[in-house]
N, C-alpha and C positions, 0 to 999 in steps of 0.2 A: 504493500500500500504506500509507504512512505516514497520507495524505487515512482512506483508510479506517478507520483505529487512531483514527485522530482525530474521526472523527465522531458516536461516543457522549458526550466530554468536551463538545465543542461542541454537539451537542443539548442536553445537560444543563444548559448553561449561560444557553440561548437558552430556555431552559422558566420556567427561574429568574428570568431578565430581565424575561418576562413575568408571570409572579406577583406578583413584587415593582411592576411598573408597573401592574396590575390594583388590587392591593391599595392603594398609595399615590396613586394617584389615584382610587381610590372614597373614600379616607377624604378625599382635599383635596376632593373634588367636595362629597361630605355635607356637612363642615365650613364649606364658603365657603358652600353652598345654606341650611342652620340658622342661620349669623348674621344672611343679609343677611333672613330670616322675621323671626328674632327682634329685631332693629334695630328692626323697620317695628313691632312690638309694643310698642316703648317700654325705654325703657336700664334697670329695674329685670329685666328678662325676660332681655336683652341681656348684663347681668352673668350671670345665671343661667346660661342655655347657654353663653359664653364657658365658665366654670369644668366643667357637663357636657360641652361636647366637650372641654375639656384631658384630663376625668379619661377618657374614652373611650377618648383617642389614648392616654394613656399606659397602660393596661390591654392593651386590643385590640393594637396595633401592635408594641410588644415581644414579646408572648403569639405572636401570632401568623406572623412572620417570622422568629420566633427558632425556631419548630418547624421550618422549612423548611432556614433556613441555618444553626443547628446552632451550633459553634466558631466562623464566620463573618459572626457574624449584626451585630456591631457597625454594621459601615459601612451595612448595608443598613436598620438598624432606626432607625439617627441620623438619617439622610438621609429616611427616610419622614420622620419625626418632624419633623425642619425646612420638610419641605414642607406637611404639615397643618396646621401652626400660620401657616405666611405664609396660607396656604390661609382660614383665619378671619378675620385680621387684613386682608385683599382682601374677603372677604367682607363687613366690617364698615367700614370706605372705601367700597366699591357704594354701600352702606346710605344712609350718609350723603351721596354725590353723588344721591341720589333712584334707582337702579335698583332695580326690586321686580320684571320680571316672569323674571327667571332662578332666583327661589329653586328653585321645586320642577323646575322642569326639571334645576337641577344634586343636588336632594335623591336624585330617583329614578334620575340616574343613576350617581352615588354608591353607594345601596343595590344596583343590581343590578353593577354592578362585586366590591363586598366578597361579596354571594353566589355569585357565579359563583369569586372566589379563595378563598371558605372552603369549597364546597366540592370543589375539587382539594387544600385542604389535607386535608380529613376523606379522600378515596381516600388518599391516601400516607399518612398515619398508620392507616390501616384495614390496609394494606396491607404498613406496617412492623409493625405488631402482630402481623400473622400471620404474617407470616416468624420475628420473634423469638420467639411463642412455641412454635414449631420447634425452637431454635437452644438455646435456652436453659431451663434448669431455677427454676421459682419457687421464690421464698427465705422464710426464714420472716418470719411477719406484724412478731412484734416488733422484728425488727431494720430491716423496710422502714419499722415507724412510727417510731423510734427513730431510725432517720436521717433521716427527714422531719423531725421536729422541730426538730431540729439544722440543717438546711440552712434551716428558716423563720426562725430565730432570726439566723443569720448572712447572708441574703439581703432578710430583710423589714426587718430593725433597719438597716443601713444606709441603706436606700431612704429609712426615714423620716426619719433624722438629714439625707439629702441636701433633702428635701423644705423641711424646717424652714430648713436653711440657706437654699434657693432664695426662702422664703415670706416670709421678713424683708425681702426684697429689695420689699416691694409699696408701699412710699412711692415707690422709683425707677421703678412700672409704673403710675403712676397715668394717663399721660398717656394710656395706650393704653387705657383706659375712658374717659376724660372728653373723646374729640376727637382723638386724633392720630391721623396721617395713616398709611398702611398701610407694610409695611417694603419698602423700597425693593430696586427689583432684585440693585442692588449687594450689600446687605446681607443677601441671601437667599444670592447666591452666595457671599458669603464665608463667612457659615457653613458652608454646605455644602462646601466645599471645606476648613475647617477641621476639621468632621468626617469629613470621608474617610483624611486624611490622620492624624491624631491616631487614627482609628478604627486603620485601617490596622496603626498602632503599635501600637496596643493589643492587638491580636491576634495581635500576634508575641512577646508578652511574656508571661508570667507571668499568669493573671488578678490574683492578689492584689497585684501589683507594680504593675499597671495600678491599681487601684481605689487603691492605696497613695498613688498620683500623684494621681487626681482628689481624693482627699480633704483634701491637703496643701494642693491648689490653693485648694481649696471654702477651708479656714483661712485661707489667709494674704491671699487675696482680702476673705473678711470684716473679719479684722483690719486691711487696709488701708486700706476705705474709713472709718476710725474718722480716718484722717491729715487733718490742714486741706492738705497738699500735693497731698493726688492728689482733694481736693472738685470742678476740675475735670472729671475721668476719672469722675464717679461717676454722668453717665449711660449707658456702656459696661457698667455692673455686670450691669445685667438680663439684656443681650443675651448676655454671657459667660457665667453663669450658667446662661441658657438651654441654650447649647451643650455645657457639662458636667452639662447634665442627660441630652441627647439621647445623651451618651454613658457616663455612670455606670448605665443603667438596661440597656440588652443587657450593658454589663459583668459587671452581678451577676447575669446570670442565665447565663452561659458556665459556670455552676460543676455539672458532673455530671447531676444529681436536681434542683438546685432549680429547675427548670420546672415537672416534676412536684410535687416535695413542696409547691411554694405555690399550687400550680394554675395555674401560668403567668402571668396577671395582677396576682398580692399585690404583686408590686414596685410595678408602674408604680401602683396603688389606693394601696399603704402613701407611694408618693412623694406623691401628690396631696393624701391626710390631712395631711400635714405642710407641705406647702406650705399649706394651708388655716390650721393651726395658725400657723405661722408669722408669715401676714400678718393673722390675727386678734391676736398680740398685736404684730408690729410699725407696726401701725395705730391704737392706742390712742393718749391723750393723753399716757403715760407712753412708748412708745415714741417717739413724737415729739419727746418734751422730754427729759426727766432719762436715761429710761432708753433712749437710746438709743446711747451707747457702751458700757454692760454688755450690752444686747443682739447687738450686733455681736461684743463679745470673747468673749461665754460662746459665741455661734453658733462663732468660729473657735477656739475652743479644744475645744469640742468635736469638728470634725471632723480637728484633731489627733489627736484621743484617738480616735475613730476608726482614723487610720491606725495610728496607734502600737500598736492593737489589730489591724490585721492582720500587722504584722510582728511580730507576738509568738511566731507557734507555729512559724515556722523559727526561729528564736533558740534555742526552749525545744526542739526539735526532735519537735515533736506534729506527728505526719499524721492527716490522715481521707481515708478511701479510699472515694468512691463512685463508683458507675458511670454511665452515661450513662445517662439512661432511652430508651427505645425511640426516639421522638419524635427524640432529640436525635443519635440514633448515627448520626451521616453522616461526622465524622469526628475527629481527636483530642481529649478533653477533657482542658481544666486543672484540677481541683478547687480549690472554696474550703477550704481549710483551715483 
């Protein structure tokens, strides 16, 4: 009897499993198949797709996993996320030890992976649309646009701020365009296992308490590598970095509506803009030289200001009240407030 109670939770689970191993290994499969193409075409091509598959993964992969697993979707979107980029970073190591004939064999089999997992996502959201709208009564336009607005503002403005922070960081990433070596096993699973765990946390908290956290981190990380002490530790920067990227981005998207109101992907797009930005000016001759301790401090002082600004409206005691949008109601939501 008990076996029986339990064998819907556990289907449910083993569906999920599979989704998520559908979708994350079509995106490592595409990802490792496009660089080691794009290698064999010459490192100006090489940087190119590098920067188009980050922006893909970071659109696609939150967008997409986050419809599925809803309130839960941290661990499982961070963890895609770490394996797509080691997934490039193997791809572009191939390249370089001379293997070219696995490109499109892993390009094709990449794509039909991600189609076969978008679409079992398009049935369940076809599926959850018609139940809710069942269940529930449409509201009026100006208050659905009215809160969209509001939720792009406080979900896409972050993203970027994290972006910028990350994109400063590209004097410390150079080695991995100009010849380093792919990341090592070790180093794949400790991320991953630092995002699970830190995901983990994060989903039992508060969202704004969480993002309150990564943002303080994003600062005082910045302001630190400005120290002659920790010059040392300041090739660790990138790789941390990386990892509160994989997990600030399903973060900001936990909050109600803002899947829908940004259209699901603005986050991980608004992160990649600003990482762009970022390493556009901390790559300049002024970034390198003079300005590069104002660089560093205006970046940490800014994603202070950041958090300081999400613990602002329990202080002042302002709520916003959105609901989950259809997509996302699988189970309790935190709002960003």
């Amino acid at each position: 009897m008990m076996l029986r109670a339990r064998r819907p939770a556990v289907m449910h689970a083993l569906r999920a499993l599979s989704l998520w191993s559908a979708f994350t290994g079509g995106a490592s499969a595409l990802a490792a198949g496009a660089m080691l193409a794009a290698m064999q075409a010459g490192p100006s091509l090489a940087v190119f797709a590098a920067s188009a598959l980050s922006l893909l993964a970071m659109v696609l992969v939150p967008a997409a996993l986050a419809r599925r697993f809803a309130t839960r979707a941290t661990v499982p979107v961070a963890s895609a996320l770490v394996l797509t980029m080691a997934a490039m970073s193997a791809g572009s190591a191939a390249a370089r030890a001379g293997v070219s004939g696995a490109a499109a064999p892993l390009a094709l089999g990449g794509i039909a992976l991600l189609a076969a997992a978008w679409q079992h996502l398009r049935r369940d959201a076809i599926a959850q649309s018609e139940h809710d709208a069942h269940a529930t009564t449409p509201r009026p336009a100006t208050r659905v646009i009215e809160r969209g607005w509001r939720n792009n503002v406080w979900v896409v403005a972050p993203a970027l701020l994290a972006g910028v922070s990350s994109g400063v960081l590209a004097r410390f990433q150079f080695f991995a365009i100009c010849g380093g070596g792919p990341a090592s096993a070790a180093h794949v699973a400790a991320s991953l296992a630092v995002v699970m765990v830190a995901g983990w946390l994060a989903e039992r908290v508060d969202q704004r308490h969480a993002l309150l956290a990564f943002f303080v981190l994003r600062g005082a990380l910045l302001a630190a590598l400005t120290l002659d002490a920790l010059a040392p530790w300041a090739a660790l920067a990138a790789p941390a970095f990386a990892v509160l990227d994989y997990l600030t981005l399903p973060t900001l998207m936990r909050g109600g509506r803002a899947a829908r109101a940004t259209q699901a992907g603005c986050p991980g797009f608004a992160h990649h803009a600003g990482m762009l930005a970022g390493a556009a000016l901390a790559t300049t001759s002024w970034g390198f030289g003079q300005g590069f301790y104002m660089l560093f401090l205006v970046g940490g002082a800014l994603n202070l200001a950041c958090a300081f600004a999400l613990a602002i409206p329990r202080a002042a005691g302002t709520h916003a009240h959105f609901s989950a949008s259809p997509a996302l109601a699988m189970g309790s939501v935190t709002d960003l407030r």
